[in-house]
N, C-alpha and C positions, 0 to 999 in steps of 0.2 A: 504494500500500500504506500501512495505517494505522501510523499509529508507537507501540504497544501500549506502549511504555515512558515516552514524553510523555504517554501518558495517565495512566499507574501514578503517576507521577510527581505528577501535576495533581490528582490523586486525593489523595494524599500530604497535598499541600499544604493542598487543600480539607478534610481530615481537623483537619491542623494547623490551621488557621484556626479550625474550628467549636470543638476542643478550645479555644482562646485566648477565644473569644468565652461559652465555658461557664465559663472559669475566676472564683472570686470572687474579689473584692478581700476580704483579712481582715485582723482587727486587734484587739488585747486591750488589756485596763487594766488593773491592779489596784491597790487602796491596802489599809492597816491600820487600821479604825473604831475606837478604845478604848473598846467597849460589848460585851457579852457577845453571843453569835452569835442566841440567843433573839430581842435585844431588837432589831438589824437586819433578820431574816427580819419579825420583827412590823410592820417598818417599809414594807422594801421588797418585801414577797407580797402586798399589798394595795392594788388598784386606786386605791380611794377614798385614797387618801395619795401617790398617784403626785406632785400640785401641791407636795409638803413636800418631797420631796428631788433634784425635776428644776426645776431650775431656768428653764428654758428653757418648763415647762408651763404655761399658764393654767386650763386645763378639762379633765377625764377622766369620759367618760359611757360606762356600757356600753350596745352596742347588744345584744348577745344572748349566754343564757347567764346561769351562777353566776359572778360575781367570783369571781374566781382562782382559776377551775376550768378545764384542761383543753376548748378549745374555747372559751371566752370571749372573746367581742370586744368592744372598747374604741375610742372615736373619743379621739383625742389632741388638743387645740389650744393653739398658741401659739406663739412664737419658736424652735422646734426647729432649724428648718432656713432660712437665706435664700431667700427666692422673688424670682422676675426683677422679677414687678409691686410688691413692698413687701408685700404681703397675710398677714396671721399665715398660720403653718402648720400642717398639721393631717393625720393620718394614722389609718387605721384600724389595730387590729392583731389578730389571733387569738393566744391562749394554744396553745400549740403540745405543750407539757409541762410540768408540776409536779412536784416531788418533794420533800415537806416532810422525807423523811428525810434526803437528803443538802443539804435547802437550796438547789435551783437551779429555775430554768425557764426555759423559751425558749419567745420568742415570735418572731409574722412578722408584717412590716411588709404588708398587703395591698392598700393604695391609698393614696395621701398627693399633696400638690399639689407635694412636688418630688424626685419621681426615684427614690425606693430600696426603689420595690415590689419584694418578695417576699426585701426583706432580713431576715436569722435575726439574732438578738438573743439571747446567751444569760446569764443570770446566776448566778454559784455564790460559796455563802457559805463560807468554812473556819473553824472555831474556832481562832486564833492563839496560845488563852493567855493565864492574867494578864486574862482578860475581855475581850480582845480580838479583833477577826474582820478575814478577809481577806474582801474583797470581789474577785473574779474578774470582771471584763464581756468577752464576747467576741460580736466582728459580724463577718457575712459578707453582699456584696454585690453585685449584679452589675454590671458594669464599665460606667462611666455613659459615654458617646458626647460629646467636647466637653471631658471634664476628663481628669484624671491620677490615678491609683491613690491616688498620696501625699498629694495636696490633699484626699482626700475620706477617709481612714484617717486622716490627722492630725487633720481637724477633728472625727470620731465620738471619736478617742483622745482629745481635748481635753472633746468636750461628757460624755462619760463618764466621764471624774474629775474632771470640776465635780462631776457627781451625787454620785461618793463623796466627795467634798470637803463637800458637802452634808450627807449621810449621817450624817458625824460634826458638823457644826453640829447640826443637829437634835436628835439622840440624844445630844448633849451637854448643849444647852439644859434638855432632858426633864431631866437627871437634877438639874439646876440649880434646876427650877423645881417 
């Protein structure tokens, strides 16, 4: 006789597992730019300027599609991410949503040479005041096979407030110069 409750059981389990294996790895940033919210979405909604505030970028070419519309895809190159052979890195990504009224949009990582396809990316701007903006970055990932949750949300939490870190170099300089 079958043991219908080892199986319930196994079942259970197998459930559990898939649930763990679906779950993402997530992680936010945010800093305060001392520039008015205008003069940051100007900055950061526009492909063509992506090399000014990522530091990590060398080259941003659209493959298909209106920059920074909805649906737009972009091949990303340069020191983003460490690759096993030393080889810069380089990821595609599709514009996923825009929404210049409230200042945010997300995109998805959809091939790259290290690991974090079909990672969400999302950015929201807030008017802080006094001409100041909050920068919001939030990512979500699927659990990479070999590493640890914290290793790989600490290093996006780190390479993502270089950018805002950035952000305000930039928009600083501008007002400077």
């Amino acid at each position: 006789m079958e043991d219908f409750t080892n199986n319930a059981s196994n079942q259970e389990d197998l459930q559990g597992d898939n649930q763990l294996e679906r779950r993402k790895w997530r992680g936010s940033v945010g800093g305060v730019v001392s520039s008015p919210i205008d003069k940051v979405w100007g900055l950061v909604s526009h492909t063509s300027r992506l090399s000014q505030w990522m530091p990590m970028v060398e080259n941003c070419t659209t493959l298909q599609g209106k920059e920074d519309e909805p649906g737009h895809v972009r091949l990303v190159f340069g020191e983003i991410f460490p690759t096993e052979d030393g080889e810069k890195s380089w990821v595609k990504e599709r514009m996923i949503s825009l929404d210049k009224a409230s200042f945010s949009y997300v995109y998805r990582m959809e091939a790259s040479n290290f690991g974090l396809d079909g990672s969400m990316n999302s950015i929201k701007l807030v008017d802080y005041g006094e001409d100041s903006t909050l920068v919001e970055w939030s990512f979500e990932v699927d659990p990479i096979e070999g590493t640890r949750e914290e290793i790989i949300t600490d290093y996006l939490g780190f390479l993502y407030k270089s950018c805002i870190h950035r952000i305000e170099r930039v928009l600083c300089n501008l007002k400077e110069g």
